[in-house]
C-alpha positions in Angstrom: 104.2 68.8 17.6 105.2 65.3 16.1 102.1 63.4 14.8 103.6 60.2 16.3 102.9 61.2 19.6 99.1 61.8 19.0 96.3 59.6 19.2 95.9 57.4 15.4 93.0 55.8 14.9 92.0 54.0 11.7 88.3 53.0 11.0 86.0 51.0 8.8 82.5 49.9 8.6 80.8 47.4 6.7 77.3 48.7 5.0 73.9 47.1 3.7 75.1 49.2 0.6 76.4 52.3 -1.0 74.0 55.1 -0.2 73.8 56.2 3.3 71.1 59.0 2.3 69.3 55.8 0.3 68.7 54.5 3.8 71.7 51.9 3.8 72.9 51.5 7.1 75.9 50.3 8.9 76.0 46.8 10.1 79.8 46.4 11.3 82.0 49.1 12.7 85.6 48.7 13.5 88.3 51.4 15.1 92.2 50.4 15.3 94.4 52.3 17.8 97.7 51.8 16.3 100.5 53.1 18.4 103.3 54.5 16.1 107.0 54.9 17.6 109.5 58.0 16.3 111.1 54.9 13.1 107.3 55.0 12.0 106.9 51.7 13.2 104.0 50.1 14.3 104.4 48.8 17.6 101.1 48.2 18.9 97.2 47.7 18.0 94.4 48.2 19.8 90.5 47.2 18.6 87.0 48.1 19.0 85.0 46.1 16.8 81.3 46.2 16.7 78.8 43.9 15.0 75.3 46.3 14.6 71.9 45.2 13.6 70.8 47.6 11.0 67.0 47.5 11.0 66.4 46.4 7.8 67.3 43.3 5.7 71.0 42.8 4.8 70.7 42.7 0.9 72.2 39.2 -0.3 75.1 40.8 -2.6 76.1 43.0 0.7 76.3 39.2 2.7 78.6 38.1 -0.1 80.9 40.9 -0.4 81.3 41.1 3.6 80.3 37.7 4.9 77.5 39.5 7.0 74.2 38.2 7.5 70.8 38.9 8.7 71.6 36.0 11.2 75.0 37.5 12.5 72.9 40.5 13.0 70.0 38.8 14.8 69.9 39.9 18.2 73.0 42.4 17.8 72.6 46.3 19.1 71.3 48.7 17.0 73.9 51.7 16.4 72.7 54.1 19.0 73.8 52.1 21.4 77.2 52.2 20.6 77.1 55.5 19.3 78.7 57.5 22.1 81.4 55.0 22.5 82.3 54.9 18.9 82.4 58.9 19.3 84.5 58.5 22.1 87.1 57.0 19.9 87.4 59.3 17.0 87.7 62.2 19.0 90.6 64.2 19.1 92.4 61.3 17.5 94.5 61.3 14.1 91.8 59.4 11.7 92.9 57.2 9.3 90.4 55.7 6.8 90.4 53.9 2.8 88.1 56.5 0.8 87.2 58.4 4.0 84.4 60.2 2.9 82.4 57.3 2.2 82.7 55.9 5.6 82.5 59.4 6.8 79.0 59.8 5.3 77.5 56.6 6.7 79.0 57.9 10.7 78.0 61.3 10.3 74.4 60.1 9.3 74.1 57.7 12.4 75.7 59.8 14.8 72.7 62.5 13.7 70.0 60.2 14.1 71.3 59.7 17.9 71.1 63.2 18.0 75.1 63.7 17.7 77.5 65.0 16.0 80.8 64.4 14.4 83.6 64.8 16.8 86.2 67.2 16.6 89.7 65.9 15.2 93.3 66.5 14.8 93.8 65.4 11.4 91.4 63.3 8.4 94.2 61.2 6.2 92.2 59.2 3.4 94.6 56.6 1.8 93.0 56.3 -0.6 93.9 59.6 -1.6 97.5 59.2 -0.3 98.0 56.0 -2.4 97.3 58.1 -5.2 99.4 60.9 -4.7 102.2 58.8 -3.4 102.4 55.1 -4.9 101.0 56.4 -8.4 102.5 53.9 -9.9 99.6 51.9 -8.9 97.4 51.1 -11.7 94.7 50.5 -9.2 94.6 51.9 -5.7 91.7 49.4 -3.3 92.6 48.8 -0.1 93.8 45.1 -0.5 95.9 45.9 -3.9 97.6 48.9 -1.9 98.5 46.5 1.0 99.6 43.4 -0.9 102.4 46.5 -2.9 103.5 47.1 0.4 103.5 43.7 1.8 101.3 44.6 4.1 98.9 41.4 5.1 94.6 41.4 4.5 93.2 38.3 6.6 89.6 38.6 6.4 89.3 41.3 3.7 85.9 43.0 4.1 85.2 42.8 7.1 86.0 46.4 9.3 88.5 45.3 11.7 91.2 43.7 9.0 90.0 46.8 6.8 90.8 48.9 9.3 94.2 47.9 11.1 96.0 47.3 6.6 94.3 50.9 6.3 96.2 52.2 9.4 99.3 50.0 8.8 99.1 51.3 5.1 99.0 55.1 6.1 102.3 54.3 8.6 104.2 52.3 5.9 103.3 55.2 2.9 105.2 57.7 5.5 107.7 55.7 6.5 108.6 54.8 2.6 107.9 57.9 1.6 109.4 59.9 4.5 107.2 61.8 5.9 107.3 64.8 8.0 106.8 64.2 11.7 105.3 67.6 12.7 102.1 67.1 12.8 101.0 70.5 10.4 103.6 69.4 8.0 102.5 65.4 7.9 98.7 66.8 7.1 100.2 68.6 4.0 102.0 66.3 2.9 99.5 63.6 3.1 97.1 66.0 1.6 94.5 65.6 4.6 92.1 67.6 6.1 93.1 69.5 9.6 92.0 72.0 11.8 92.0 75.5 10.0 94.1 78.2 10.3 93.5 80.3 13.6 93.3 83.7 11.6 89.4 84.3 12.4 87.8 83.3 9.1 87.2 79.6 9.8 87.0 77.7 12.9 85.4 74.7 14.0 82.1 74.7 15.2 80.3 73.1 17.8 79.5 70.5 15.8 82.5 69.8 14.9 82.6 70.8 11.3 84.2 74.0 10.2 81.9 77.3 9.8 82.4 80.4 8.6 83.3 83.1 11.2 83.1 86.1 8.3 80.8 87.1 5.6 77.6 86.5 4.3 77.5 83.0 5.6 78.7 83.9 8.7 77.9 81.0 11.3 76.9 78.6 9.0 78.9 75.4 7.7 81.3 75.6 4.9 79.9 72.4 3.8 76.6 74.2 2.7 79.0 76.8 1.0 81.2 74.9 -0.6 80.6 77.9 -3.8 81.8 80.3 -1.4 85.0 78.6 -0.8 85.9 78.6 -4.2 85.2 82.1 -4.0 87.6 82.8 -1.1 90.5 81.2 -3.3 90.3 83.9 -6.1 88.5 87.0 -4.1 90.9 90.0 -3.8 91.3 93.4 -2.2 92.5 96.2 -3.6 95.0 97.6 -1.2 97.9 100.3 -1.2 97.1 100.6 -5.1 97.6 96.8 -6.0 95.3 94.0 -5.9 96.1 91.4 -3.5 94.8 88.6 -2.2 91.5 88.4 0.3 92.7 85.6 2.1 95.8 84.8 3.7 97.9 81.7 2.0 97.8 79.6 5.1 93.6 79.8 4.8 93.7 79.5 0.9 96.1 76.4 1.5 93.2 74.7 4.2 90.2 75.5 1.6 92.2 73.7 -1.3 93.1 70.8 0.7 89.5 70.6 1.8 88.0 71.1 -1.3 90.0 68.2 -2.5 88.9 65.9 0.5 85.4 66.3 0.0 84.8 66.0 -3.5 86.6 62.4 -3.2 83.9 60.3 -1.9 82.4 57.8 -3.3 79.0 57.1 -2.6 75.9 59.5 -4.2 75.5 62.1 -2.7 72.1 63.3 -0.9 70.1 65.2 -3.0 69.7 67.9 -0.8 73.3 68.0 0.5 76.9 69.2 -0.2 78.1 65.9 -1.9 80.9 66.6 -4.8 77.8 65.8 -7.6 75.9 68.7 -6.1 78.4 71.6 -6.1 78.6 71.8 -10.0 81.8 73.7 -9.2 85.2 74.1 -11.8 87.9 72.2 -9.5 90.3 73.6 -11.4 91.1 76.3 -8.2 92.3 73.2 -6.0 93.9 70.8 -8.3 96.8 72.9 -8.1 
């Protein structure tokens, strides 16, 4: 299955500020449907752009970062009534998004106060995480620095719709410079992204749309809230036919590492109570390899 021929969507959203579990809140949301022929060219763009009023004052360094203000907002829909249409979107798509997990947070968050969940996808590429890995030659790796390497043009910068389509166009250009694979399993490997797990009973996606254990002590229950247990499946072994092997099979241990990795990238602090990367306390040394 070539990734070309799914559905890519890349995505931003402008915030009142940094913490989503501080009560910040999302006052613009944008999606880009970027049609990607076999050349990895872009050949096509389609957006959904929403302005949202948040509820709450836009703080004044917020309005100067993203040119958003409590009077652009006045009057504006809050985000539950978009909500189901901005789900619409995401699902089953390819999702493409600059420091994912932040943005990630902030959706997630909304989607549950509407009594929703996030949606099920093919494939989670962060570029910021694939500018890293692939153009680290980069001293720095923000969005606009990225784009302006790869001649790629920012009109607007900061504000989720030109965020979004340079993120999108960014992920496209990194694969075609960098050759990426076109089958879709290989592309989320390469890119180091997050995908579907393995179907060999031990994970699966749940129904609401994160991925839970199907095995174990935990059984039922979300890896997020076991991200210690995860580690664990990377080192646990049986001992079988005299010799100690491996618990796990590789193509599992392979989807926890990339997982790991993908979740303990976000920036934003994490809720107190929750399974951000400063609440695990955990060695990362299994993934990094």
């Amino acid at each position: 299955m070539d990734w070309t021929d799914q559905r890519i969507v890349a995505f931003d959203t402008e915030t009142t500020g940094l913490n989503p579990f501080d009560g910040d809140k999302i006052v613009e949301f944008a999606g880009v449907v970027l049609q990607v022929n076999a050349d990895l060219e872009v050949t096509g763009t389609e957006h959904h752009s929403f302005l949202l009023n948040p509820g709450i004052p836009i703080p004044r360094e917020s309005t100067r970062i993203t040119g958003i203000s409590d009077e652009d907002v006045a009057g504006k829909p809050p985000f539950s009534k978009h909500a189901a249409e901005i789900r619409a979107l995401l699902e089953g798509a390819i999702l493409i998004a600059h420091n994912l997990m932040f943005d990630q947070a902030f959706l997630r968050l909304a989607f549950k106060e509407c009594d929703m969940w996030w949606p099920p996808t093919v494939a989670e590429v962060d570029t910021l995480r694939l500018s890293q890995r692939r153009l680290d030659h980069l001293k720095q790796h923000r969005l606009g620095l990225v784009a302006e390497a790869l001649d790629i043009p920012m009109d607007s910068a900061h504000r989720a719709a030109h965020d979004a389509e340079a993120c999108g166009r960014v992920f496209v250009e990194i694969a075609r410079l960098k050759k990426a694979p076109i089958d879709l399993h290989e592309m989320i490997v390469w890119a180091d992204a997050v995908g579907p797990p393995p179907s060999t009973g031990h994970i699966e996606i749940g129904d609401h749309g994160v991925p839970v254990f199907m095995e174990g002590p935990h059984a039922g229950a979300s890896v997020e809230v076991h991200p210690d247990h995860l580690q664990w499946m990377l080192m646990a072994l049986d001992r079988r036919d005299g010799e100690w092997r491996s618990r796990y099979p590789d193509s599992v241990k392979e989807w926890v590492r990339r997982w790991l990795r993908a979740r303990a990238s976000g920036r934003f602090r994490a809720n107190p109570r929750g399974g951000g990367s400063r609440d695990w306390g955990l060695d990362p040394a299994p993934w990094q390899t």
